[in-house]
N, CA, C and O of each residue as an XYZ file, in Angstrom:
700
protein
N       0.839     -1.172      0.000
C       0.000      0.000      0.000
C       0.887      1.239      0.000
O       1.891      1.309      0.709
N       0.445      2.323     -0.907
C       1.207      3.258     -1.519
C       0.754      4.245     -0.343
O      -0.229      3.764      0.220
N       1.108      5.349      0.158
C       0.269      6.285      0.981
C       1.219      7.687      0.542
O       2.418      7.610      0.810
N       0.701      8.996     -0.143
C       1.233      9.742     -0.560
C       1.699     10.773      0.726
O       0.800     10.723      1.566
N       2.474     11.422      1.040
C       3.432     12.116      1.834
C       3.728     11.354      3.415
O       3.939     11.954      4.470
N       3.665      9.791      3.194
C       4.069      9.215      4.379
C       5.483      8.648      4.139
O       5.846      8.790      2.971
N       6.325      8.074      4.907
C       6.894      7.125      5.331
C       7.010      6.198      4.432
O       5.930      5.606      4.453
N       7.994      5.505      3.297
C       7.490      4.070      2.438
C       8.373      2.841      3.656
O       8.007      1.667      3.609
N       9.201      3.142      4.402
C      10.066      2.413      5.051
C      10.012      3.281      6.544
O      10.592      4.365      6.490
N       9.376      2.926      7.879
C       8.854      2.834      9.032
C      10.844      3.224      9.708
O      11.825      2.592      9.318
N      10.866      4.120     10.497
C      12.171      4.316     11.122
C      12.427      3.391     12.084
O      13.616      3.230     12.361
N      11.446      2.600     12.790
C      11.498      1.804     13.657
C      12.701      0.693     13.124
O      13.771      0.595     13.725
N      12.341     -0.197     11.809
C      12.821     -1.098     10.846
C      14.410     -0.517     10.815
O      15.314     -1.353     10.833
N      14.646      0.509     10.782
C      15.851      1.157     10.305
C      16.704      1.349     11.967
O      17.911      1.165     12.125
N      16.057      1.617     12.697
C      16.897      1.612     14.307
C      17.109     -0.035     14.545
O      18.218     -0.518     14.775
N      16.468     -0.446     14.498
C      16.300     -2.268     14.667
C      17.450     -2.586     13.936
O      18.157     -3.411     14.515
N      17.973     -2.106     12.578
C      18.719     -2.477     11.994
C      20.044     -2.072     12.420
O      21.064     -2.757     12.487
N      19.848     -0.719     12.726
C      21.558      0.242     13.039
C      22.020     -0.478     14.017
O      23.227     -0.719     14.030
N      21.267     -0.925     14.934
C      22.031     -1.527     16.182
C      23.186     -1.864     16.454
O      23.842     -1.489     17.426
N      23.612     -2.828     15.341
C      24.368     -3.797     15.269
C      25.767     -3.388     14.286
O      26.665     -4.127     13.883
N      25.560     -1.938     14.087
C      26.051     -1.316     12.860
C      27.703     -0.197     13.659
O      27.493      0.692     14.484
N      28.893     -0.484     13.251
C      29.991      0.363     14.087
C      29.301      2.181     14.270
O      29.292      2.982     15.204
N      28.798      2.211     12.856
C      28.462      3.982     12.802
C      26.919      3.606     12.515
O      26.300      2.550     12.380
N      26.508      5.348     12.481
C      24.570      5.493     12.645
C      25.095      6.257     11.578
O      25.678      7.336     11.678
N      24.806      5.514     10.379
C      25.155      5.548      9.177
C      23.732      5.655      8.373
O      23.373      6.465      7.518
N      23.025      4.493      8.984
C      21.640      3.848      8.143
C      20.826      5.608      8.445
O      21.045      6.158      9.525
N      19.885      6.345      7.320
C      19.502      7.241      7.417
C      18.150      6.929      8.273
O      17.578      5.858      8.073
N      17.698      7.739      9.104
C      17.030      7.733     10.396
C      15.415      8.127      9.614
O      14.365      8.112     10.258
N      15.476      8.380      8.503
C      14.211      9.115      7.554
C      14.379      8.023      6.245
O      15.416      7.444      5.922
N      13.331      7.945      5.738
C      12.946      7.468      4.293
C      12.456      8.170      3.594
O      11.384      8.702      3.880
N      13.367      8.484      1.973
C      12.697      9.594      1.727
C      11.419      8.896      0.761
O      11.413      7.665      0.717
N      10.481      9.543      0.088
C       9.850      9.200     -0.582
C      10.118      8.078     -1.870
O       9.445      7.201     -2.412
N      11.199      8.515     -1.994
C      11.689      7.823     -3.485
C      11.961      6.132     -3.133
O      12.601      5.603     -2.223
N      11.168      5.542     -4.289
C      10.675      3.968     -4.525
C      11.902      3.455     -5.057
O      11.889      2.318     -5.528
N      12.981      4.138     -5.052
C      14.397      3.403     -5.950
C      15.077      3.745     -4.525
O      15.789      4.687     -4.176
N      14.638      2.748     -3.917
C      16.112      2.108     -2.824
C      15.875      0.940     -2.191
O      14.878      0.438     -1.672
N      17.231      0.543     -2.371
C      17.562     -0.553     -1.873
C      18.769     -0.511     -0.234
O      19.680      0.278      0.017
N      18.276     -1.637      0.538
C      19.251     -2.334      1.668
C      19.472     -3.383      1.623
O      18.512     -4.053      2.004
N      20.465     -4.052      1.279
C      21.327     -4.957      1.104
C      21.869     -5.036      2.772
O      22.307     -4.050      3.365
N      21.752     -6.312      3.340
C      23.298     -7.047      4.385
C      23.468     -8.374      3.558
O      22.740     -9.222      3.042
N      24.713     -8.132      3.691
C      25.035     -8.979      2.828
C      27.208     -9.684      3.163
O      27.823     -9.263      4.143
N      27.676    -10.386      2.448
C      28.807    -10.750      2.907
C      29.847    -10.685      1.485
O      29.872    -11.404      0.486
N      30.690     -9.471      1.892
C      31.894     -9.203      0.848
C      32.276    -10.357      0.392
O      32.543    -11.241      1.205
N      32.409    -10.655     -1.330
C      32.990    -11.314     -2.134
C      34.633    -10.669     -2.762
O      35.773    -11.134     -2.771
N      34.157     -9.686     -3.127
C      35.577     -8.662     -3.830
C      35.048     -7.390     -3.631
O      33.862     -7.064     -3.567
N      36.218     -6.588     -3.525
C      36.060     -5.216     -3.701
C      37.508     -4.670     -4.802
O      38.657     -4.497     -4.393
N      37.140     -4.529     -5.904
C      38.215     -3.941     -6.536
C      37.934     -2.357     -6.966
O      37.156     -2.091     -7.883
N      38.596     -1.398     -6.264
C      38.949     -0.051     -6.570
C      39.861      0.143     -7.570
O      40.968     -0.360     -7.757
N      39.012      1.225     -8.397
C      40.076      1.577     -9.805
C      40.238      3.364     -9.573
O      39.487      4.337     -9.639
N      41.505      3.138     -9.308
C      41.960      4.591     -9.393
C      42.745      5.047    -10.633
O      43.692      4.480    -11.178
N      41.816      6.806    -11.122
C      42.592      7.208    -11.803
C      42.737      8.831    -11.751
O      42.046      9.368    -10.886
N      43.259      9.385    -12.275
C      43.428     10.988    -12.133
C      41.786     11.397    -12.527
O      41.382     12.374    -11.895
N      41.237     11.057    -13.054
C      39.833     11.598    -13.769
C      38.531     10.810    -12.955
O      37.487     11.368    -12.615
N      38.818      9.612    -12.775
C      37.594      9.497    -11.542
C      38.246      7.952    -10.758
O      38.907      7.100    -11.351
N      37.918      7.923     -9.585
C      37.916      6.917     -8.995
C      36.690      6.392     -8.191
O      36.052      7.161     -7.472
N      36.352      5.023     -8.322
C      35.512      4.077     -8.211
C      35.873      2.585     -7.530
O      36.948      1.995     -7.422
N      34.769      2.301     -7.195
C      35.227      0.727     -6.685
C      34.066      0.283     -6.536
O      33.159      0.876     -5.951
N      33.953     -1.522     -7.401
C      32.854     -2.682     -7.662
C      33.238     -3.456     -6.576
O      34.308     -4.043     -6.412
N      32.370     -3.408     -5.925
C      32.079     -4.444     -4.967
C      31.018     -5.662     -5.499
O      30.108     -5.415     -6.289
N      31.270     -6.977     -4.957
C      30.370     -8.334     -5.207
C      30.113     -8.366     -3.594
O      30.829     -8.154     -2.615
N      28.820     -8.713     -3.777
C      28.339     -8.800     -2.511
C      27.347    -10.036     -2.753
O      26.676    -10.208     -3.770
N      27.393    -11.089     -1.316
C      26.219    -12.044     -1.795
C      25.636    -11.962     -0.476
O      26.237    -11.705      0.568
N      24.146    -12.256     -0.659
C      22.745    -12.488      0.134
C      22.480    -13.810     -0.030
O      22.857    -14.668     -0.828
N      21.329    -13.768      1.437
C      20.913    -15.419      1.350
C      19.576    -14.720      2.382
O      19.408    -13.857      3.244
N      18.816    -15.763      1.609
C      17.281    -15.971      1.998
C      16.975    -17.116      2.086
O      17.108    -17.684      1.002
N      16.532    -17.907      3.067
C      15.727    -19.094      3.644
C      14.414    -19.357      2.801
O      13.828    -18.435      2.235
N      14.098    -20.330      2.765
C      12.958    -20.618      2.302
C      12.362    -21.983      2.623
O      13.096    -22.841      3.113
N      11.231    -22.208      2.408
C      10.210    -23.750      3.146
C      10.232    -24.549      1.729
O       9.794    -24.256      0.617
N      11.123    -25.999      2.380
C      11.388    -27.108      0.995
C      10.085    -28.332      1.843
O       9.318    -27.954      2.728
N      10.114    -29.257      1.490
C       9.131    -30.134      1.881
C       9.456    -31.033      3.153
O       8.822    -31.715      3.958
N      10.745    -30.685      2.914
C      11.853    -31.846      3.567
C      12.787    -30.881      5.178
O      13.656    -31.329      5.926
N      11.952    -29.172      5.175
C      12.732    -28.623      5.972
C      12.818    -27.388      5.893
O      11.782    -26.734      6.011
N      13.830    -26.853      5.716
C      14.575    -25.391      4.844
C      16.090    -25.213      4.206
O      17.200    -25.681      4.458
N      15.519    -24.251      3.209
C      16.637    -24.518      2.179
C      17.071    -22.868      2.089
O      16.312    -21.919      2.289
N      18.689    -22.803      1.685
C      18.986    -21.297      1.612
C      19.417    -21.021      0.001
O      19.922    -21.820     -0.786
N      19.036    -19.601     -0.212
C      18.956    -19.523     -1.567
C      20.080    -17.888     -1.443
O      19.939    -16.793     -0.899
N      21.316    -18.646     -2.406
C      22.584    -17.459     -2.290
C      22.299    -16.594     -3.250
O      21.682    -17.139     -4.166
N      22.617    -14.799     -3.508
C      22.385    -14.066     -4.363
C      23.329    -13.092     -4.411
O      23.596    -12.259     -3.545
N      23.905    -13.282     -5.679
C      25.378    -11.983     -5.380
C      24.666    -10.938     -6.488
O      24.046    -11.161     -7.527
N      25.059     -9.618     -5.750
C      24.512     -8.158     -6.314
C      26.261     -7.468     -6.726
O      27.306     -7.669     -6.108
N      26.087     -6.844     -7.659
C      27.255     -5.952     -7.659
C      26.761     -4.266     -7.446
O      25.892     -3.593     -8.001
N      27.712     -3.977     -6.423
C      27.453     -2.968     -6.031
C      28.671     -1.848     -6.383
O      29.840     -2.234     -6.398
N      28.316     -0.388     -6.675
C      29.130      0.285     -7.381
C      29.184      1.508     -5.922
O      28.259      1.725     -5.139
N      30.370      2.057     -5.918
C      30.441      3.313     -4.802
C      31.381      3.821     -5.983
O      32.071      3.295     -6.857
N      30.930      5.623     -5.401
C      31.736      6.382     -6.634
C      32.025      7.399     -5.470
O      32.930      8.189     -5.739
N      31.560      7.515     -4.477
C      31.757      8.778     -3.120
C      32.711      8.494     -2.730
O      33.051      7.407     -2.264
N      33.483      9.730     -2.898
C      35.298      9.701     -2.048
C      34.880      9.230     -0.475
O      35.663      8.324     -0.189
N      34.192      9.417      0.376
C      34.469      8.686      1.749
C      34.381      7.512      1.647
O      35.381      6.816      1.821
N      33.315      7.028      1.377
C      32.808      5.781      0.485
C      33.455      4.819      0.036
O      33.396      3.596      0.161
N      34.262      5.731     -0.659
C      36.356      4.508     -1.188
C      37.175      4.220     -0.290
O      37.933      3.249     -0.289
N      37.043      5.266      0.741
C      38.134      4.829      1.633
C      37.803      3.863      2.558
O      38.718      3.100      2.868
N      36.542      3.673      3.168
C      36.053      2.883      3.920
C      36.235      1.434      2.967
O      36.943      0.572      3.488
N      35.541      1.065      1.381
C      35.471      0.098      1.062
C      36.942     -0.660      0.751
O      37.103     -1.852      0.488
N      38.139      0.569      0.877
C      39.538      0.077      0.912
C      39.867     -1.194      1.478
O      40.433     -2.158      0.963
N      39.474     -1.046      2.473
C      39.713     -1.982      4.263
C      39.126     -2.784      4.378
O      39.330     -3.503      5.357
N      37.604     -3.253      3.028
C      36.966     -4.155      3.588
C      37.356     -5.062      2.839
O      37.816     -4.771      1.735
N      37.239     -6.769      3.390
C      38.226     -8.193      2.622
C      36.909     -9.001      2.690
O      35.812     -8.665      3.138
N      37.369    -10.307      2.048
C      36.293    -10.910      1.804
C      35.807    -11.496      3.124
O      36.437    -11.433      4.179
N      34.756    -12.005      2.974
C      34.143    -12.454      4.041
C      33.292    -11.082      5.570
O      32.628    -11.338      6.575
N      33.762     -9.811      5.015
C      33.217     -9.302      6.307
C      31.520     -8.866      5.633
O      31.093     -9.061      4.495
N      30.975     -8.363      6.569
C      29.233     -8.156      6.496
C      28.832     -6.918      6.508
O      29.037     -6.118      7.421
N      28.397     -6.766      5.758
C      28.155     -5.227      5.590
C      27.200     -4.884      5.271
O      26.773     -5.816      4.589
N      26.212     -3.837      5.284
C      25.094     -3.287      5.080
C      24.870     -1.881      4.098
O      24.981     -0.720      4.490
N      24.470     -2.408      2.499
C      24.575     -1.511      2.014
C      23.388     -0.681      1.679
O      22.337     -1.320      1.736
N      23.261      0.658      1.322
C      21.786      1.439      1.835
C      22.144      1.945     -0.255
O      23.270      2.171     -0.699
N      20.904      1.981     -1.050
C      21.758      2.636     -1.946
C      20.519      2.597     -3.227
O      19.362      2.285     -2.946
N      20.895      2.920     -4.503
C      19.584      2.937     -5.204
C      19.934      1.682     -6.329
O      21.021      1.125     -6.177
N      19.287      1.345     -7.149
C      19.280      0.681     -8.511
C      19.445      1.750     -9.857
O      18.942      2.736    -10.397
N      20.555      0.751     -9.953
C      21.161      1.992    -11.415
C      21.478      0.496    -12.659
O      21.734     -0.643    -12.267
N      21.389      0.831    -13.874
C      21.364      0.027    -15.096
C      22.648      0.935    -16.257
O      22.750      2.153    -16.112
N      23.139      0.537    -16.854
C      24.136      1.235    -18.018
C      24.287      0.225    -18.785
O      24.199     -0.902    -18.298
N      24.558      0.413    -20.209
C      24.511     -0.411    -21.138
C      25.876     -0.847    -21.118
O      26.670     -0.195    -20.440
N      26.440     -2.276    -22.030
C      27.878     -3.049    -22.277
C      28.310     -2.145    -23.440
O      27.701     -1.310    -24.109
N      29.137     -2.444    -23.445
C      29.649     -2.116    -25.052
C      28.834     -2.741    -26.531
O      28.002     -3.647    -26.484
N      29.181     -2.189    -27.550
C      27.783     -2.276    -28.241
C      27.943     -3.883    -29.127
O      26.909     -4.221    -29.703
N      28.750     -4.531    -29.213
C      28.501     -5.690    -29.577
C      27.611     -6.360    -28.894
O      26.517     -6.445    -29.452
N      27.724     -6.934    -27.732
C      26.684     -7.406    -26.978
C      24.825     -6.666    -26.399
O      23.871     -7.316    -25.973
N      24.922     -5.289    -26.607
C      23.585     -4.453    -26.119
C      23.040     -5.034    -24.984
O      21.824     -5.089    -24.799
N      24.067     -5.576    -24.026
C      23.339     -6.280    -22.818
C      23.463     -4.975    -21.415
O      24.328     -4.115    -21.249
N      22.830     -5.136    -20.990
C      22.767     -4.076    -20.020
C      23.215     -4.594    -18.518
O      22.812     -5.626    -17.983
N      24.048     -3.737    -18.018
C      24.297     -4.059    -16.285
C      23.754     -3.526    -15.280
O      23.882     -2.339    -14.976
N      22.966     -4.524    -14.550
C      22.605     -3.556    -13.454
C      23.107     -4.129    -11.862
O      23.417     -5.181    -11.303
N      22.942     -2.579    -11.555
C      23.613     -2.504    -10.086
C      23.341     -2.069     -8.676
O      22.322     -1.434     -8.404
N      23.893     -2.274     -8.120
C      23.428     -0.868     -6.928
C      24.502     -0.037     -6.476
O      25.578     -0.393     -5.994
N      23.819      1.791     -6.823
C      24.963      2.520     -6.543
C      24.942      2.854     -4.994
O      23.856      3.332     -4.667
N      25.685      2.754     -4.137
C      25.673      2.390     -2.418
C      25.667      4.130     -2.394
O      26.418      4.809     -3.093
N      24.848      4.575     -1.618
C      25.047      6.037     -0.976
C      25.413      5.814      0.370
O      26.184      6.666      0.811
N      24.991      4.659      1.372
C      26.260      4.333      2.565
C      26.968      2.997      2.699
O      26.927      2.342      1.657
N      27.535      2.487      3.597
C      28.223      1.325      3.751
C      28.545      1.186      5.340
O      29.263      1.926      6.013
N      27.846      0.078      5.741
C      28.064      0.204      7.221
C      28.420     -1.269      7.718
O      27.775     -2.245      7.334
N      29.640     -1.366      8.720
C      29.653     -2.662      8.661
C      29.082     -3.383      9.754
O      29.137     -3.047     10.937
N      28.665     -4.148      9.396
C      27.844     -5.151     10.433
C      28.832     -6.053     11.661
O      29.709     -6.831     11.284
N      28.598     -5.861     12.852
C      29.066     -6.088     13.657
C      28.522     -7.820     13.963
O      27.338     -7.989     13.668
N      29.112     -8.828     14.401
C      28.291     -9.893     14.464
C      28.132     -9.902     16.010
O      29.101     -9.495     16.651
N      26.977    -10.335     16.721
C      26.858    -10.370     18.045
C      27.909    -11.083     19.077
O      28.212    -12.221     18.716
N      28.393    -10.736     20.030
C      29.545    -10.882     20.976
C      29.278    -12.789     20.873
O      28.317    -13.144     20.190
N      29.930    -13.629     21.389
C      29.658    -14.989     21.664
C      29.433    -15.374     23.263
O      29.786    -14.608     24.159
N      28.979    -16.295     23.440
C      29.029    -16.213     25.079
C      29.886    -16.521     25.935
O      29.788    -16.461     27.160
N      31.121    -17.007     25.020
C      32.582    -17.394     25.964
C      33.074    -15.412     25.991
O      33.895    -14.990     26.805
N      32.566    -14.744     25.241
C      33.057    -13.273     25.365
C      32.588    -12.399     26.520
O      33.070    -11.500     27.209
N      31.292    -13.139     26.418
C      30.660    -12.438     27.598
C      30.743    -12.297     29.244
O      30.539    -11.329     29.976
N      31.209    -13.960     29.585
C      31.063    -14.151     30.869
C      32.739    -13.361     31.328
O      32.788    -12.767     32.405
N      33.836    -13.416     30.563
C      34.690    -13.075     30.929
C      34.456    -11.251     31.313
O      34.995    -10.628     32.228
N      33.845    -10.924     30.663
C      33.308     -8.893     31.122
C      31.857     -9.088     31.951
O      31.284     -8.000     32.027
N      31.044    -10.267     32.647
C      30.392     -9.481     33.161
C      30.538     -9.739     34.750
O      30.939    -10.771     35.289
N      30.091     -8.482     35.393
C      30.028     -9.271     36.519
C      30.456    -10.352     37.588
O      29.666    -11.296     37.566
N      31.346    -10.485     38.408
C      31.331    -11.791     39.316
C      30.215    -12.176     40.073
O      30.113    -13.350     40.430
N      29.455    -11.433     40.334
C      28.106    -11.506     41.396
C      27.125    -12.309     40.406
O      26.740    -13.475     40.495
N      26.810    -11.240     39.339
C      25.779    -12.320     38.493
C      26.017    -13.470     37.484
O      25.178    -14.273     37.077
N      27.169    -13.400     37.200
C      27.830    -14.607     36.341
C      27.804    -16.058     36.848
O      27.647    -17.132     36.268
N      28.090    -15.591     38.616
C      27.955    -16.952     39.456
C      26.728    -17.674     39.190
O      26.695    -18.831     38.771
N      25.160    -16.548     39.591
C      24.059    -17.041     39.627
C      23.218    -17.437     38.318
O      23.177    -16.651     37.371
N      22.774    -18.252     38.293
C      22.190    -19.169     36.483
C      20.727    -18.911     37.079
O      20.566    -19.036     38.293
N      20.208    -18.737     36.678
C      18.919    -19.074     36.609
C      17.940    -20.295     36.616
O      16.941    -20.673     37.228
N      18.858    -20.755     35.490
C      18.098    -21.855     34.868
C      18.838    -23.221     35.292
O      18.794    -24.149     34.484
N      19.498    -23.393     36.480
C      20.230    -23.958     37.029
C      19.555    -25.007     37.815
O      19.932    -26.150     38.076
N      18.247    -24.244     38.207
C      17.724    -24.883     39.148
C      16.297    -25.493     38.732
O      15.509    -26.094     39.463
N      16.167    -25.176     37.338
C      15.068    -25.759     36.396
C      15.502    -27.168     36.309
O      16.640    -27.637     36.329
N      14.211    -27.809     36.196
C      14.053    -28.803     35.719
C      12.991    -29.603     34.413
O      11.785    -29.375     34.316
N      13.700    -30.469     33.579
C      13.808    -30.862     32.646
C      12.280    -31.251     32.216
O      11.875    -32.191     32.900
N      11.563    -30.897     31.504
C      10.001    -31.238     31.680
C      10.205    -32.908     30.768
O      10.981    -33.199     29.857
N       9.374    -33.574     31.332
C       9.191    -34.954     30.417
C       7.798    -34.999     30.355
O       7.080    -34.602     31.273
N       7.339    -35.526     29.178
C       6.106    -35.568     29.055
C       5.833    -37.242     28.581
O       6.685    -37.912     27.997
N       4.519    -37.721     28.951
C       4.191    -38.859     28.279
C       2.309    -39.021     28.507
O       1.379    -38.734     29.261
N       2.747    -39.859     26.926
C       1.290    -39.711     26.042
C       0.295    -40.741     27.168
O       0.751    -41.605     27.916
N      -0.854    -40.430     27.048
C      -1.763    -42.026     27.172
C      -1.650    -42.973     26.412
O      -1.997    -44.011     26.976
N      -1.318    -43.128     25.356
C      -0.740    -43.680     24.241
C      -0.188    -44.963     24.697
O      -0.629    -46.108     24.608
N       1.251    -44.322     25.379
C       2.265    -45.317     25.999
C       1.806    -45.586     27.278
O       2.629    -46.273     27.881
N       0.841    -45.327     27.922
C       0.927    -46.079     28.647
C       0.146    -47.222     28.813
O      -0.759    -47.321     27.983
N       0.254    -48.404     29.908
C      -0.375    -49.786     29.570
C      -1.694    -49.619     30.203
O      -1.942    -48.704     30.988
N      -2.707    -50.710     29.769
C      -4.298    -50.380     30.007
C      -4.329    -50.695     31.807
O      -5.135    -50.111     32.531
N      -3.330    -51.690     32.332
C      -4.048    -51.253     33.510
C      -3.297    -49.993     34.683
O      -3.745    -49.762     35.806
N      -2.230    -49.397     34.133
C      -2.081    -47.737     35.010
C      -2.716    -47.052     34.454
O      -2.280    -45.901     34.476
N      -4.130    -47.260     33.601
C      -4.992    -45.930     33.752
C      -5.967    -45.995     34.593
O      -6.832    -46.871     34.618
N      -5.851    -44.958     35.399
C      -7.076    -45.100     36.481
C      -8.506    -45.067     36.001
O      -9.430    -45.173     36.808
């Protein structure tokens, strides 16, 4: 549903997201315009081409989405190429190697091949780049928190629920 001078992307969605993000990078507003894209996603290559007249750098980036197979769930990989042409923009994507996670905010752009082929490329041109932090582990944690509450578990003193059917049991323990 289209709604004219609202919101197309809710700021809530966008704080939920920054969280996890080194900088508050992700823009805090959505503007009206239907050409954008957010990508998280996990660096493949980043090759920067520098020259006296412009400098640029193609990034490969791949995504993955889950989906319901008959048998379970299945993940479905998707690499985007993403283009940055903003001098801050280069310097940050300098530093990034394969494998780190990153979150790109940015629009859909298309340009034609060279003219033998008339095939067209499309991309996304990144207006930010933020990198995704992955959540602490829990051998990280216990070592920074606390001695007082680290001692005490909670769930220490739970016990294990077992359940059993009428099913299994024999006709004469039913009362």
């Amino acid at each position: 549903m289209l709604q004219l001078g609202r919101r197309l992307c809710p700021s809530v969605i966008l704080s939920n997201i920054g969280r996890f993000f080194t900088t508050r990078e992700i823009p805090g507003d959505c503007s009206n315009d239907l050409n954008m894209v957010v990508l998280l996603g996990t660096v493949n290559s980043v090759n920067v081409h520098d020259s006296p007249e412009k400098s640029y750098a193609i990034m490969s980036l791949t995504t993955r989405a889950s989906y319901k197979k008959k048998t379970g769930y299945g993940l479905a990989f998707s690499n985007h190429r993403i283009h940055i042409f903003d001098s801050k923009l280069l310097e940050k994507v300098r530093n990034l190697g394969k494998g780190d996670r990153v979150c790109i905010q940015g629009t859909l752009s298309a340009y034609p091949m060279m003219e033998p082929n008339k095939l067209w490329i499309h991309c996304v041109v990144a207006r930010t780049v933020g990198l995704y932090l992955n959540p602490i582990d829990d051998s990280e944690v216990t070592g920074r928190c606390d001695p007082e509450l680290s001692a005490f578990d909670p769930t220490e003193d739970e016990e294990v629920p077992t359940f059993e059917s009428r099913s299994s049991r024999t006709s004469d323990s039913i009362d």
